[in-house]
C-alpha positions as CSV (number, residue, x, y, z in Angstrom):
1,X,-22.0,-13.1,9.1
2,X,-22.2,-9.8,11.5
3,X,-22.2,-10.7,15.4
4,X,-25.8,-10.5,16.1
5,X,-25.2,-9.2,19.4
6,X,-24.4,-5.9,17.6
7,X,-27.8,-5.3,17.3
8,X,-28.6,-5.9,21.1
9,X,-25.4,-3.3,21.6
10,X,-27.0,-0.5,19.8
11,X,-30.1,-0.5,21.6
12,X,-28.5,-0.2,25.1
13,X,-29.0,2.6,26.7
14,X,-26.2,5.0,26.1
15,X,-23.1,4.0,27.0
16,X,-20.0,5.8,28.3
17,X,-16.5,4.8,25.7
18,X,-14.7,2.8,28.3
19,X,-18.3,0.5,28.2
20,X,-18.5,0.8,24.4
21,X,-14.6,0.0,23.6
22,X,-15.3,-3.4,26.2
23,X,-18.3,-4.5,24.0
24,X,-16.6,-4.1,20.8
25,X,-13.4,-5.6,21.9
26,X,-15.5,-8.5,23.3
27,X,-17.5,-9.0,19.8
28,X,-14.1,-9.0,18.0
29,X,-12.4,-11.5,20.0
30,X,-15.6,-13.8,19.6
31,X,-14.8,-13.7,16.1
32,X,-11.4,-14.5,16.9
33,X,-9.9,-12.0,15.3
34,X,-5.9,-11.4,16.6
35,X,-6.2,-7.9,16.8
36,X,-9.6,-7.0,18.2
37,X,-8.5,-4.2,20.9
38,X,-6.5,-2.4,18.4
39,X,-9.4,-2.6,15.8
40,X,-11.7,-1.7,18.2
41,X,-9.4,1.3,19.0
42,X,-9.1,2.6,15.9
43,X,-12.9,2.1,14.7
44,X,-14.1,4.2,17.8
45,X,-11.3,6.9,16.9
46,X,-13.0,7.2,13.5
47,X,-16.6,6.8,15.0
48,X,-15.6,9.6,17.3
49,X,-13.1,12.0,15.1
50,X,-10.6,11.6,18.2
51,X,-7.3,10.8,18.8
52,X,-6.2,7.7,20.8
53,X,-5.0,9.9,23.5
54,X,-8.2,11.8,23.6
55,X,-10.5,8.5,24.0
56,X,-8.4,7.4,27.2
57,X,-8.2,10.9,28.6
58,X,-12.1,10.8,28.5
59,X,-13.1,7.1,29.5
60,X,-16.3,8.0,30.9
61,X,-17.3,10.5,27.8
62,X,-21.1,9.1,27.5
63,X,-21.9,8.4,23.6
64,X,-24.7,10.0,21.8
65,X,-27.4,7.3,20.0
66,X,-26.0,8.1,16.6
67,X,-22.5,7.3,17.6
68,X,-23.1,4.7,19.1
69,X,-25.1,3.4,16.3
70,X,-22.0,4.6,13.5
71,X,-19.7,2.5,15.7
72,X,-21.4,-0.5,16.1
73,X,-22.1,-0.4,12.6
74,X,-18.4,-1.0,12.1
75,X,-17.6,-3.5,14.7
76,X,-20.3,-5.8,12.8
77,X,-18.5,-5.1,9.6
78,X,-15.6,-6.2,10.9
79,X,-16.5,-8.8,12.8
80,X,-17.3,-10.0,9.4
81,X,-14.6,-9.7,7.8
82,X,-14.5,-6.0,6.4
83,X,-10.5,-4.6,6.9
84,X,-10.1,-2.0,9.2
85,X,-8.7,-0.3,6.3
86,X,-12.1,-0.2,4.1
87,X,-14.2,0.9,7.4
88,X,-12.1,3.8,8.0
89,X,-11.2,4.9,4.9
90,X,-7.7,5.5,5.5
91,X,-4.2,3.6,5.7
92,X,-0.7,5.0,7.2
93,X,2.2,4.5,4.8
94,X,6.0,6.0,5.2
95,X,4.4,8.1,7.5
96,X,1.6,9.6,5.8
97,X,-2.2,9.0,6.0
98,X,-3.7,7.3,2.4
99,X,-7.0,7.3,1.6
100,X,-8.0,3.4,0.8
101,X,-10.8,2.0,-1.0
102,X,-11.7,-1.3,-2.1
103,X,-10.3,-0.3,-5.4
104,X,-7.0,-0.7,-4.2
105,X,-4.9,-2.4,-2.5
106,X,-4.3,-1.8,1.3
107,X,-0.3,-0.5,1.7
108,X,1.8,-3.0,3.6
109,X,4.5,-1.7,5.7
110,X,7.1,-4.3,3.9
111,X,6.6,-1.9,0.8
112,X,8.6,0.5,2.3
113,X,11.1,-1.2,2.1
114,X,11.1,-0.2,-1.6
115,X,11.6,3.4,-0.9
116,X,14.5,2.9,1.4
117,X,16.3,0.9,-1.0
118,X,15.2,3.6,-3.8
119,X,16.5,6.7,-1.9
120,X,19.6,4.7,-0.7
121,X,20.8,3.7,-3.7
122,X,20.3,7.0,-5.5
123,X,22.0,8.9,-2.8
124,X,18.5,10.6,-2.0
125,X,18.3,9.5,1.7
126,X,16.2,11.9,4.2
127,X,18.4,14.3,4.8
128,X,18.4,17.4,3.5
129,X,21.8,17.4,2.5
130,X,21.9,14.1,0.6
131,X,23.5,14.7,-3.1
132,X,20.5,13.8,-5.5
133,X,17.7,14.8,-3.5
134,X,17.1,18.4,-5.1
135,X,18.1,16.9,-8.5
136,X,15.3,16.7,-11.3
137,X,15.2,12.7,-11.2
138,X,12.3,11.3,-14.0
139,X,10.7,8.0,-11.8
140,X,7.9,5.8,-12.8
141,X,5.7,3.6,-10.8
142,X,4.3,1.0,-12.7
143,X,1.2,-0.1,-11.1
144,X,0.7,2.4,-8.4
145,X,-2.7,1.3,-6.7
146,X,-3.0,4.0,-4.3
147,X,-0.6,5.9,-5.3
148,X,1.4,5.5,-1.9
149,X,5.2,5.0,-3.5
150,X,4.8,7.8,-6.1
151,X,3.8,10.2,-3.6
152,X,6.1,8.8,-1.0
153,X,9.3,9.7,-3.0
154,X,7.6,12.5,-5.0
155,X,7.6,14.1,-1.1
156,X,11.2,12.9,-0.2
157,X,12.5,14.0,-3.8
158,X,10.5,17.5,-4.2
159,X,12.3,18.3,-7.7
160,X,11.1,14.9,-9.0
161,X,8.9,14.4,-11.8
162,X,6.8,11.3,-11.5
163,X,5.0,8.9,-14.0
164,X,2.5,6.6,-12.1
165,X,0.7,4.1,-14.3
166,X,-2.4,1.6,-13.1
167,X,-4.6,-0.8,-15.4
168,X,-7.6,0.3,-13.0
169,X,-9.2,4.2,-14.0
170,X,-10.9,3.8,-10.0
171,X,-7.4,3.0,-8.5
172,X,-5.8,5.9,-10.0
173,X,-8.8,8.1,-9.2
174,X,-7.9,7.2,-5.3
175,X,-3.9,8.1,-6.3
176,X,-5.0,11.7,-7.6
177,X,-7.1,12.6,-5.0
178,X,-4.2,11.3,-2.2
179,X,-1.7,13.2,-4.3
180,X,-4.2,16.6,-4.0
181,X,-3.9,15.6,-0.3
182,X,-0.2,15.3,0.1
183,X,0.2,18.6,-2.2
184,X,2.0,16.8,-5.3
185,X,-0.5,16.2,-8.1
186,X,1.1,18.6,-9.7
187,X,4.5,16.7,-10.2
188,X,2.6,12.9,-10.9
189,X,1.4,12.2,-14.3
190,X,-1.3,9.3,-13.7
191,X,-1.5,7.5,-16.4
192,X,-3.5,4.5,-17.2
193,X,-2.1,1.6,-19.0
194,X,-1.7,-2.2,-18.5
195,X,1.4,-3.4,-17.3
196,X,1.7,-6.3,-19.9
197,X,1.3,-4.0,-22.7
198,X,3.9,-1.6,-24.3
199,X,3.8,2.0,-22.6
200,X,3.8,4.9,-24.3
201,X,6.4,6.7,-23.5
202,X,9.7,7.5,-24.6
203,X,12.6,4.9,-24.0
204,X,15.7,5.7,-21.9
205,X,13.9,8.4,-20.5
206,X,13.8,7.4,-16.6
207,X,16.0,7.7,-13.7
208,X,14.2,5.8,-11.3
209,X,11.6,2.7,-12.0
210,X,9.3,1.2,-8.4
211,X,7.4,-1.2,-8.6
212,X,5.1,-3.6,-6.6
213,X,3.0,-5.3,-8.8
214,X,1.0,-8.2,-8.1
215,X,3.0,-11.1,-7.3
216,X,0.5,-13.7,-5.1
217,X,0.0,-17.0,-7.5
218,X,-3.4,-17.7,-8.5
219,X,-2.7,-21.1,-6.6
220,X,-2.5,-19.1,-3.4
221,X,-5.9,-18.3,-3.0
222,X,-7.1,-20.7,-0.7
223,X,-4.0,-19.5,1.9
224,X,-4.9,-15.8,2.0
225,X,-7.4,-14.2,5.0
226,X,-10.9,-14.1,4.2
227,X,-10.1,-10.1,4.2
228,X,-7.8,-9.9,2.1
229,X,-9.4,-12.6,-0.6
230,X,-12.7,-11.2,-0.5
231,X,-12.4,-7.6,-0.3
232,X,-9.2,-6.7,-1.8
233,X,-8.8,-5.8,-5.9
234,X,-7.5,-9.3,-7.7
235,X,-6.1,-7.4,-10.4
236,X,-3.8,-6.0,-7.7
237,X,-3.4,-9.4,-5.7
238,X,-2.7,-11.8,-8.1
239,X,0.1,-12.0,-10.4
240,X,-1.2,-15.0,-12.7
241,X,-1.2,-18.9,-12.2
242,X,2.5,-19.2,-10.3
243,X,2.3,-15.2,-9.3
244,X,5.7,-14.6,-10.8
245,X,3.9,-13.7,-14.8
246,X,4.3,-9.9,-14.8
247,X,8.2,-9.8,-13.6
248,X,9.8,-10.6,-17.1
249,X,7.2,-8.2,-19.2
250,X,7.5,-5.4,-16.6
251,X,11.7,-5.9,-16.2
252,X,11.3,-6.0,-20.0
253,X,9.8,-2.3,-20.4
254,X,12.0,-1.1,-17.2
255,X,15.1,-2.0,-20.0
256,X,13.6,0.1,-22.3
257,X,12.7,3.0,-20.7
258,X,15.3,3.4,-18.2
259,X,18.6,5.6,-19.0
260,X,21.9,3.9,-18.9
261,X,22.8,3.7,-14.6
262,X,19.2,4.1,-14.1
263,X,17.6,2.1,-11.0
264,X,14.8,-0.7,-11.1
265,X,12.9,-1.6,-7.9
266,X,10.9,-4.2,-7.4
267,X,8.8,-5.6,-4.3
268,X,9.0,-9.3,-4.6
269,X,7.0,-11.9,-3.3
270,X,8.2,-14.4,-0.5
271,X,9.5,-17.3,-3.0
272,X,10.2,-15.0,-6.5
273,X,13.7,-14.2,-5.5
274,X,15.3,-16.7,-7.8
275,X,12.6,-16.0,-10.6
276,X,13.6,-12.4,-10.5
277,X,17.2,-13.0,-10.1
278,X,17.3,-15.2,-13.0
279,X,15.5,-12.4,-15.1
280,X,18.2,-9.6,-14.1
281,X,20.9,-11.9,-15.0
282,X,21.3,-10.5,-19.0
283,X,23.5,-8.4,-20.0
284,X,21.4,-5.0,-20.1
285,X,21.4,-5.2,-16.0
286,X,23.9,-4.9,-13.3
287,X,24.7,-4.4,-9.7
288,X,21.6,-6.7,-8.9
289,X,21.1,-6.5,-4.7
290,X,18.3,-8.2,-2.5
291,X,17.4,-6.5,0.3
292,X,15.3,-8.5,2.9
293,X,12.5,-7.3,5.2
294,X,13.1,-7.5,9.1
295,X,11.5,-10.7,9.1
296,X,14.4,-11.5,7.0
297,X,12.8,-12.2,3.6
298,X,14.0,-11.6,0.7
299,X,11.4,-8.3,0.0
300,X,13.1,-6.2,-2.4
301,X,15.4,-6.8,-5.7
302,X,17.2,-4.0,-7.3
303,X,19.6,-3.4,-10.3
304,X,20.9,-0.9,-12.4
305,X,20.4,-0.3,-16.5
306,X,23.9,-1.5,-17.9
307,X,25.0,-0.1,-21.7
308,X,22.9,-0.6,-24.3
């Protein structure tokens, strides 16, 4: 339920920032939320179309009613639960502003994770020099949500082509758009198909495969924030009962589709490492590696496509 006192807030005469960012702060650490100054921060930023920078330059910058009202507007939404995410609109990922909706889900920064280990292990690192990076690699990203991996590599790989499949037609209308925005719709085919179905494409055609699909149990529920639970997609949360269902039909298709030596990446969740690793223990896969996040958890799982 919004703070009421937001409504007391926005009839106040008007307020200088420095007076406005204390209120907010104050209504978000009622609510006992762990990050209510840097929430508050960032809400005003978007309220005011300033930087950070800017707002502390100018701590006595008085606002105007209707910005005042815009801002409180948010600090009751998140005071009651909406993500920061949702309220602004936008999410940073491997450096890069995403647009973010509540038809997809929010990008972590664990996830990137999955393009270090992809551009690593393909010899495509950052630098300009690397061998593969001007190559003209074929990658799919099953499940793409917001399109923040496929446009991630499609900008450190600019010769890439790029397949980026989604069972949602809103979630891949939020990828095109931030592809437009990043200047590389024109190298990402979004396609929309469901992961546990056969894809229709052409097998041993990819280089590269990514994927973070869902991968929290069903179970789980119960554990999760309030904002994630309530405002997040399911269909991109939840990976059945146990949360480990979609690993052995999408590792499944990745044999199929990818070329012999090709590369399979997969985010994993915090207890799926021994699922996975059991399911990349056939024959058609080799030079299996877990890479953990800096919290030391196993994050990522990668393997290459052995003969056929």
């Amino acid at each position: 339920m919004p703070d009421s006192s937001s409504a007391a807030a926005r009839n106040k005469p008007i307020a200088d920032i420095r007076a406005a960012l204390r209120e907010a702060i104050a209504q978000l650490e009622r609510r006992h939320l762990p990050a209510a100054a840097k929430d508050a921060e960032l809400l005003l930023m978007c309220a005011l179309g300033r930087d950070r920078a800017w707002i502390y330059a100018h701590p006595e910058q008085e606002l105007d009613a209707a910005t005042r009202e815009r801002y409180f507007s948010m600090i009751a939404r998140r005071a009651g639960g909406a993500p920061v995410q949702h309220l602004t609109g936008q999410q940073e990922f491997w450096g890069l502003d995403f647009e973010v909706t509540p038809d997809v889900l929010i990008p972590r920064p664990e996830t990137e994770h999955v393009i270090e280990v992809a551009l690593e292990r393909l010899g495509a690192g950052p630098a300009a020099g690397s061998p593969r990076r001007t190559e003209e690699l074929r990658i799919m990203d099953m499940g793409t949500g917001s399109g923040c991996i496929a446009i991630a590599l499609a900008g450190e790989m600019p010769a890439s082509r790029i397949v980026a499949i989604d069972i949602s037609p809103a979630a891949l209308e939020v990828a095109r758009r931030n592809a437009r925005r990043h200047g590389v719709a024109s190298r990402i085919d979004f396609v929309k198909c469901n992961l546990m179905e056969s894809l229709p494409i052409l097998p041993a055609h990819f280089d590269l495969i990514v994927s973070n699909p869902p991968y929290i149990g069903r179970w789980e529920a119960a554990t999760l924030a309030s904002e994630v639970r309530e405002h997040e997609p399911e269909s991109a949360l939840f990976g059945g009962n146990k949360g480990t269902e979609l690993y052995a039909p999408l590792i499944a298709q990745a044999a199929l589709l990818l070329k012999f030596g090709g590369l399979l990446v997969l985010e994993i969740g915090h207890a799926s490492s021994e699922h996975v690793l059991g399911l990349l223990a056939a024959p058609a896969w080799a030079d299996v590696a877990v890479t953990n996040d800096l919290a030391g958890i196993p994050r990522v799982i990668s393997a290459r496509r052995g003969p056929r």
